[in-house]
py3Dmol code that shows the C-alpha trace and the ligand (Angstrom):
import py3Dmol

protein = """\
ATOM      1  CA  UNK A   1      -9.477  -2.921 -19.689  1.00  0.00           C
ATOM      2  CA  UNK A   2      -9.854  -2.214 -16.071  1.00  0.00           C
ATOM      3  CA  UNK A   3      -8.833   1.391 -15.295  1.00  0.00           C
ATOM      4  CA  UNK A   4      -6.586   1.255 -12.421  1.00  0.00           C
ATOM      5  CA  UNK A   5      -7.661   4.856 -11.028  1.00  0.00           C
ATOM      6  CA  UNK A   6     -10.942   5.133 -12.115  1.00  0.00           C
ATOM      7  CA  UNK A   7     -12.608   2.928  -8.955  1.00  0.00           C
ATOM      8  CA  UNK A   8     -12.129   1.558  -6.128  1.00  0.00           C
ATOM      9  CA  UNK A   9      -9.504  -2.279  -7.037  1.00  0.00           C
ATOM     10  CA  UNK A  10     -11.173  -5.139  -6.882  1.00  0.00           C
ATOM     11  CA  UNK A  11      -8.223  -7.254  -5.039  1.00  0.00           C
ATOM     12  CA  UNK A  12     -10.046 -10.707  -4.879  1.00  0.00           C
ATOM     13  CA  UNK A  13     -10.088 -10.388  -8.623  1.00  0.00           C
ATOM     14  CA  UNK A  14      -6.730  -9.184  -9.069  1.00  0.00           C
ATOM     15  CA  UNK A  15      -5.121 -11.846  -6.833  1.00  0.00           C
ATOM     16  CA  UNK A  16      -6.871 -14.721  -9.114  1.00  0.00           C
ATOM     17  CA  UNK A  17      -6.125 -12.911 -12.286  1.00  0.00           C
ATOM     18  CA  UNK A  18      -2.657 -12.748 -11.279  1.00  0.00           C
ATOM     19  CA  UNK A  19      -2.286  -9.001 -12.007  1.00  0.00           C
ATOM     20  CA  UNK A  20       0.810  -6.744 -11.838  1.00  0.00           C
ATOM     21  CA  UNK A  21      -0.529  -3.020 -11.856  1.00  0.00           C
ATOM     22  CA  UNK A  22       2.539  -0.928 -12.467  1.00  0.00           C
ATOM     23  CA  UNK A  23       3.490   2.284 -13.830  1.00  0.00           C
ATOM     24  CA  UNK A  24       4.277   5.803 -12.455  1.00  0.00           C
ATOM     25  CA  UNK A  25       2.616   9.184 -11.444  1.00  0.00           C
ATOM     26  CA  UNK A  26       2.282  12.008  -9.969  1.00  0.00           C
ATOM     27  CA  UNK A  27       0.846  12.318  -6.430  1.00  0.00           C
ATOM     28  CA  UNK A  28      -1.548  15.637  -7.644  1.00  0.00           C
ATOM     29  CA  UNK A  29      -2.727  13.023 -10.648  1.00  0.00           C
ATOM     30  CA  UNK A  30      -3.279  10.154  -9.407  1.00  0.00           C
ATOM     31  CA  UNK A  31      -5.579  12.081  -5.677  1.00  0.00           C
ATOM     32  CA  UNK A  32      -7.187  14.217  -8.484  1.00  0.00           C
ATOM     33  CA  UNK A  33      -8.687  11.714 -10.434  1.00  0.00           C
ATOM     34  CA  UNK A  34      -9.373   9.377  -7.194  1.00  0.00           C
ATOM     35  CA  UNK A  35     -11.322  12.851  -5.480  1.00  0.00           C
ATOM     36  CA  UNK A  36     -12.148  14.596  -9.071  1.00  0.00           C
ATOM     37  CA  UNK A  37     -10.899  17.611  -7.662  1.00  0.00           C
ATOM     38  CA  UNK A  38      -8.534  20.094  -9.034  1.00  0.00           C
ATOM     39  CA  UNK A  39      -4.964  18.449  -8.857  1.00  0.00           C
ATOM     40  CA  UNK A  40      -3.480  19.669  -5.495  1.00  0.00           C
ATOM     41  CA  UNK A  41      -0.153  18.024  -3.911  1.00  0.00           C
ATOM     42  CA  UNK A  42      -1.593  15.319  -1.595  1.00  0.00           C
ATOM     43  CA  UNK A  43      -4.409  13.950   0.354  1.00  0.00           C
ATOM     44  CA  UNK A  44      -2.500  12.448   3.484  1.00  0.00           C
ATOM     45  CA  UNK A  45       0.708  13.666   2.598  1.00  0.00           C
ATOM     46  CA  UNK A  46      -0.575  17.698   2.846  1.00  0.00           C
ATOM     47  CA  UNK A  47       1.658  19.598   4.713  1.00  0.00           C
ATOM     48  CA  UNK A  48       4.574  17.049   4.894  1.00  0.00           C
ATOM     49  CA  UNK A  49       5.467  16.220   1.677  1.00  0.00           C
ATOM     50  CA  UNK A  50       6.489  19.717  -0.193  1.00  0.00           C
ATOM     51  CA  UNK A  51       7.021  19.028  -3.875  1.00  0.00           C
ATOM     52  CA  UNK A  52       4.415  16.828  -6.202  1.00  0.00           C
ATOM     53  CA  UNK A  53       7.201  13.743  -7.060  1.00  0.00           C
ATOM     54  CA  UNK A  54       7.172  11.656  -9.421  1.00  0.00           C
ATOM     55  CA  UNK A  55       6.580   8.072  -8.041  1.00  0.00           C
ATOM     56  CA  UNK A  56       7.365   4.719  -9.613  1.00  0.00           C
ATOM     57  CA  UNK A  57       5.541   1.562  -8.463  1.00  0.00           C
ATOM     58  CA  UNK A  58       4.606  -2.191  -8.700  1.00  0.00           C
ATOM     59  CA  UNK A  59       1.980  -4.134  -7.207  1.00  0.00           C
ATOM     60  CA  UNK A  60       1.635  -7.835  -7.951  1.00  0.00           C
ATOM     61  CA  UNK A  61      -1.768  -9.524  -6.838  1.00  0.00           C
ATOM     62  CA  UNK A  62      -1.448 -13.259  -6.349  1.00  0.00           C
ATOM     63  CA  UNK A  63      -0.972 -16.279  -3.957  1.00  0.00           C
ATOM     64  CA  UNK A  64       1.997 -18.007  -2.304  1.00  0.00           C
ATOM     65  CA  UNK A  65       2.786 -20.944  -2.568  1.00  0.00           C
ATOM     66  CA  UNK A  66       0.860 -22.144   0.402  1.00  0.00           C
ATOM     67  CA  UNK A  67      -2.041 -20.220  -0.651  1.00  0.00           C
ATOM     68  CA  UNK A  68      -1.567 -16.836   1.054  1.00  0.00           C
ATOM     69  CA  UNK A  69      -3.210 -13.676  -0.910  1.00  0.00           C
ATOM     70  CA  UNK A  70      -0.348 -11.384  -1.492  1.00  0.00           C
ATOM     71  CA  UNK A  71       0.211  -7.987  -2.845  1.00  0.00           C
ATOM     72  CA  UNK A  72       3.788  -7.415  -3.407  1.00  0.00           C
ATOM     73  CA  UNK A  73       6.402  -4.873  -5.187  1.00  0.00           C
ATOM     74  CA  UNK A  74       7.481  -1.891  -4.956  1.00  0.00           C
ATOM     75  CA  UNK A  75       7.362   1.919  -4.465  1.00  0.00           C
ATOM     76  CA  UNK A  76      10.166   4.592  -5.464  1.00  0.00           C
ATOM     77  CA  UNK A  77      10.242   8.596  -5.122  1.00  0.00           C
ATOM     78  CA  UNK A  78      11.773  11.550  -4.340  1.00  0.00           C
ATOM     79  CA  UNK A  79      10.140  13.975  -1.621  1.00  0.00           C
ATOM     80  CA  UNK A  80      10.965  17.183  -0.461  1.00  0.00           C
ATOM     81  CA  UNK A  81      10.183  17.380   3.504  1.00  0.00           C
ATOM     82  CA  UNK A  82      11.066  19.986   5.985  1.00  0.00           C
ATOM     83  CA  UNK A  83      14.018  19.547   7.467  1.00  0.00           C
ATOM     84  CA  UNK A  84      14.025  20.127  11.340  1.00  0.00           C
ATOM     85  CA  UNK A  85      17.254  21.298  11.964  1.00  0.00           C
ATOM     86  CA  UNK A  86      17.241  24.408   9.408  1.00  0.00           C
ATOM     87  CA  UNK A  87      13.409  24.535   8.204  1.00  0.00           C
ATOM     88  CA  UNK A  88      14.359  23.756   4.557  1.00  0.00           C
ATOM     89  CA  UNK A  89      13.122  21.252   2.404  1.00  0.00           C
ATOM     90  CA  UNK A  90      15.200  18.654   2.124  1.00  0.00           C
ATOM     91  CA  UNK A  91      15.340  16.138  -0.606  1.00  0.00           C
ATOM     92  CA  UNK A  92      14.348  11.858   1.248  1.00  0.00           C
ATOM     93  CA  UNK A  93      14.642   9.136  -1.300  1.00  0.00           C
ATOM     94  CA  UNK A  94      11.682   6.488  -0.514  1.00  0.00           C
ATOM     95  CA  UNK A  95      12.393   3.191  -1.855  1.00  0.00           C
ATOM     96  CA  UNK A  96      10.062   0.608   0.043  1.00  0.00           C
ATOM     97  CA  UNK A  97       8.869  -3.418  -1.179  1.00  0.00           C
ATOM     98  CA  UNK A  98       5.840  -3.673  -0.358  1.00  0.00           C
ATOM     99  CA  UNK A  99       4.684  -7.477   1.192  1.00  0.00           C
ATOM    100  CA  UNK A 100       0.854  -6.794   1.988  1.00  0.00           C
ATOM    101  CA  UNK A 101      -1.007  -9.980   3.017  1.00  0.00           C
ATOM    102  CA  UNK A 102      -4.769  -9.782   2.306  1.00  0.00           C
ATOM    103  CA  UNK A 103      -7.757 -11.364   4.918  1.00  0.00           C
ATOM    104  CA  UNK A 104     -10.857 -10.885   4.892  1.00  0.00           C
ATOM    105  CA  UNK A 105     -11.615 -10.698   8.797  1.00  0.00           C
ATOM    106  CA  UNK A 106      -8.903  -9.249  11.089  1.00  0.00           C
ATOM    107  CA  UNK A 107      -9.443 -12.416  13.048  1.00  0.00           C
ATOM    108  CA  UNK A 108      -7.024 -13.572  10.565  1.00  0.00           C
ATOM    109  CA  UNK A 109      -4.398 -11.630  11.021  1.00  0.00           C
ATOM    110  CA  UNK A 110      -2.318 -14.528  12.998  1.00  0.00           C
ATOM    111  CA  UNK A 111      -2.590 -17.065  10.200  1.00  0.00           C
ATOM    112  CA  UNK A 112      -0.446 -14.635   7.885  1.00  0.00           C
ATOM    113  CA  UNK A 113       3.266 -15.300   6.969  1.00  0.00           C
ATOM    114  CA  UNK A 114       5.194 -12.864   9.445  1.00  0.00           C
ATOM    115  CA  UNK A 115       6.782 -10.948   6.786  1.00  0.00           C
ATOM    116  CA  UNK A 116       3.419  -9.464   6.079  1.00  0.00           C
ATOM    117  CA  UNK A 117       1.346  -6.472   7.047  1.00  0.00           C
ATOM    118  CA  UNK A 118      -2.304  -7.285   6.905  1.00  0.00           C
ATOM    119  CA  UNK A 119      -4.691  -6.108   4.536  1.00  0.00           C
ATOM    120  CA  UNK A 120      -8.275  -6.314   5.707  1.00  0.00           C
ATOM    121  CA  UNK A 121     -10.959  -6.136   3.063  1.00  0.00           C
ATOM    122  CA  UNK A 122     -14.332  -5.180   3.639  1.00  0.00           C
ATOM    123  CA  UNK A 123     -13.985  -1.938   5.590  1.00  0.00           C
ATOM    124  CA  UNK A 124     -13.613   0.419   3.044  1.00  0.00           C
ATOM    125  CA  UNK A 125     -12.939   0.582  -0.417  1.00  0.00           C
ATOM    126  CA  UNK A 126      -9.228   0.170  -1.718  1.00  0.00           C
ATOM    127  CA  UNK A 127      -8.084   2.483  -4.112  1.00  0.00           C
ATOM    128  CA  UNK A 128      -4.589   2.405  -5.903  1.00  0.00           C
ATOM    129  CA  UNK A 129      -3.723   5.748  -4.649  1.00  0.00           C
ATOM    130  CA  UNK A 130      -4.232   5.233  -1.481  1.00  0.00           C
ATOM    131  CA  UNK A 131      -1.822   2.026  -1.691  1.00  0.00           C
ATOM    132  CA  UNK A 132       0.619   4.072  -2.898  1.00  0.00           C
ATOM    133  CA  UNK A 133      -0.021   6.995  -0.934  1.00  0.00           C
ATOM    134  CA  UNK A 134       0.674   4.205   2.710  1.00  0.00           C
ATOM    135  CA  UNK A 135       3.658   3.185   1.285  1.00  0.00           C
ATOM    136  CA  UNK A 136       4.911   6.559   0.992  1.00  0.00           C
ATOM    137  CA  UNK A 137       3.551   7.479   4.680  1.00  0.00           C
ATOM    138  CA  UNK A 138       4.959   4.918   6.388  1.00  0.00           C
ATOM    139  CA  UNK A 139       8.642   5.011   4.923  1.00  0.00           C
ATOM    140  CA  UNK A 140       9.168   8.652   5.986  1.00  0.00           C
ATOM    141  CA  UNK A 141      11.734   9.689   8.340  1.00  0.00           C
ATOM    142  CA  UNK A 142      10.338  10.376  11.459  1.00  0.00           C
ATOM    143  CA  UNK A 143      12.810  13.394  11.765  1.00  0.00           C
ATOM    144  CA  UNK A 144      13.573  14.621   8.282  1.00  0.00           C
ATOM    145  CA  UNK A 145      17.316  16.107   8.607  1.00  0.00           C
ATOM    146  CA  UNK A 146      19.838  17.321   5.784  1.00  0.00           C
ATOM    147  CA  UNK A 147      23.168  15.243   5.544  1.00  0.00           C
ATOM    148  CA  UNK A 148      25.537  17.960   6.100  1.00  0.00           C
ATOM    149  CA  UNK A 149      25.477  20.202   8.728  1.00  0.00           C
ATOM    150  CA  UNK A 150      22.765  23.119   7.875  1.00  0.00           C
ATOM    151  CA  UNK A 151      22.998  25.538  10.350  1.00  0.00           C
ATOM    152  CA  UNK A 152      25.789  27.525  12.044  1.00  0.00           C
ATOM    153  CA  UNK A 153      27.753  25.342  14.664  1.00  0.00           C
ATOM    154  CA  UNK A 154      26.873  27.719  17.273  1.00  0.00           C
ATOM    155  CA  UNK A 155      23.100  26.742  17.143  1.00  0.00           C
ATOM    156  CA  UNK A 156      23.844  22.824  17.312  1.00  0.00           C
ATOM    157  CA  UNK A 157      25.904  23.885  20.363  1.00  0.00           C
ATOM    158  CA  UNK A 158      22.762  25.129  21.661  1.00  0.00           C
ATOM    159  CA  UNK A 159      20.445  22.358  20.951  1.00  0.00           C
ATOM    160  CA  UNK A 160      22.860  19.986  23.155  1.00  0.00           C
ATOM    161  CA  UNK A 161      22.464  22.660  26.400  1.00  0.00           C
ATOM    162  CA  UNK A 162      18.401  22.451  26.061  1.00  0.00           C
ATOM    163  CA  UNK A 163      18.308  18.850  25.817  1.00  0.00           C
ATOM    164  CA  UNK A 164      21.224  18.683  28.763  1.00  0.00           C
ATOM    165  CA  UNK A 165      19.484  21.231  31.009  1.00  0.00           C
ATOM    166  CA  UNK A 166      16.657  17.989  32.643  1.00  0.00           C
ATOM    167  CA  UNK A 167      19.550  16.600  33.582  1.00  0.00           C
ATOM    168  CA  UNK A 168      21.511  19.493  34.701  1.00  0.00           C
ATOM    169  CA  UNK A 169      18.136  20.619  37.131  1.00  0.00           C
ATOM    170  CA  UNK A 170      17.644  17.338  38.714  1.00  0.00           C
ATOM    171  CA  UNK A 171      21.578  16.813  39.598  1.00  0.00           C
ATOM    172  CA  UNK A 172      20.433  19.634  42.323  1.00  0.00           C
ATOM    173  CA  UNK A 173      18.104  17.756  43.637  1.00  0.00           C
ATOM    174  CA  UNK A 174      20.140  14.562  44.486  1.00  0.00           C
ATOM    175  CA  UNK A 175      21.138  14.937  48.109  1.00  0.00           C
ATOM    176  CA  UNK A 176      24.295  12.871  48.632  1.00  0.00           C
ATOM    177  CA  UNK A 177      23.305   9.783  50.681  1.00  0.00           C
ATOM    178  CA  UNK A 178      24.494  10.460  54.700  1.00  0.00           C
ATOM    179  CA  UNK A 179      24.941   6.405  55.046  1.00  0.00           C
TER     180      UNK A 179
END
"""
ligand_1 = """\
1
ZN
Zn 18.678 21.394 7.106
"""
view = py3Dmol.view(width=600, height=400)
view.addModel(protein, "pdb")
view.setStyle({"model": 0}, {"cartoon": {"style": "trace"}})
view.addModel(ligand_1, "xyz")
view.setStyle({"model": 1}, {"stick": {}})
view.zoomTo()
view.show()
C-alpha cells in the first residue's frame, strides 16, 4: 500500500480513490522521515512550538457533490508555546477542520465553494507533513498567554502605563482651540 510519509501524496489520485489518510504522530517523526534527518522538533514550527506533541489527524480526499475536489477533516494537539506575559511555556490546545479545496491553476481560486482555502497543485510537491504541519501554523494564537494571571500584579500595572504613555505624550501637544 501507498506509504503516506514516504513521498510526496499524489492528491488527484487520492481524491478519485476516495481516500481517508488518518492516524497520529509525532511532529520529530513524521519531519524526520519527510527530510531523513535525525528526528528534531519541527521544520516550520522551530522555535515556536516547544515540546514534540502528539498530533491526531484526518484527511479525506474526495469530491462534493457538485464536483469540487476536497480535502477535509481534522487536526488535534497539544503545544507548548511561550507565553508572552511570563516567558513560560504554556500549554494551547489546537483543534482545527480542515476544508481545503484543490485547483489546479490559481486562476481558479474564484470558482471554489467559499468555505474553502485553496489548494494549488503543481507548484511544489505536497507532502502529508507539511499538511499537517499548516494546520498547526495557522491555528496558533497570535499572542500565546496563560489563563490565569502569571506574573505579579505590579508588572501588569506596568504594561498598562507603557501602552498609555502615546497617548499621555500627544495630550501635550493638543493646544485647546482659541475659537
Ligand atoms: Zn504566563
Amino acid at each position: 500500500m501507498f506509504d503516506q510519509w514516504q513521498q510526496p501524496l499524489d492528491i488527484p489520485a487520492l481524491i478519485r480513490k476516495d481516500i481517508t489518510l488518518q492516524g497520529e504522530a509525532r511532529i520529530s517523526e513524521m519531519l524526520s522521515i519527510k527530510d531523513g534527518l535525525v528526528a528534531r522538533a519541527s521544520g516550520r514550527l522551530d522555535g515556536i512550538v516547544l515540546n514534540d506533541p502528539l498530533v491526531r489527524f484526518e484527511f479525506r480526499f474526495g469530491r462534493n457533490e457538485v464536483g469540487h475536489r476536497l480535502i477535509e477533516g481534522s487536526v488535534d494537539t497539544v503545544v507548548d508555546l511561550t507565553c508572552q506575559r511570563c516567558l513560560e511555556p504554556v500549554a494551547v490546545e489546537i483543534h482545527t477542520k480542515v476544508m481545503l479545496g484543490v485547483l489546479n491553476n490559481e486562476q481558479d481560486v474564484g470558482k471554489l465553494p467559499e468555505s474553502t482555502e485553496p489548494l494549488v497543485l503543481g507548484e511544489n510537491p505536497v507532502w502529508l507533513a507539511d499538511l499537517i504541519e499548516d494546520e498547526i501554523l495557522l491555528a496558533l494564537p497570535v499572542v500565546p498567554r496563560h489563563a490565569h494571571l502569571c506574573v505579579p500584579f505590579h508588572r501588569e500595572y506596568d504594561d498598562a502605563e507603557v501602552v498609555e504613555n502615546p497617548f499621555a505624550a500627544l495630550r501635550g501637544l493638543v493646544k485647546p482651540s482659541t475659537h
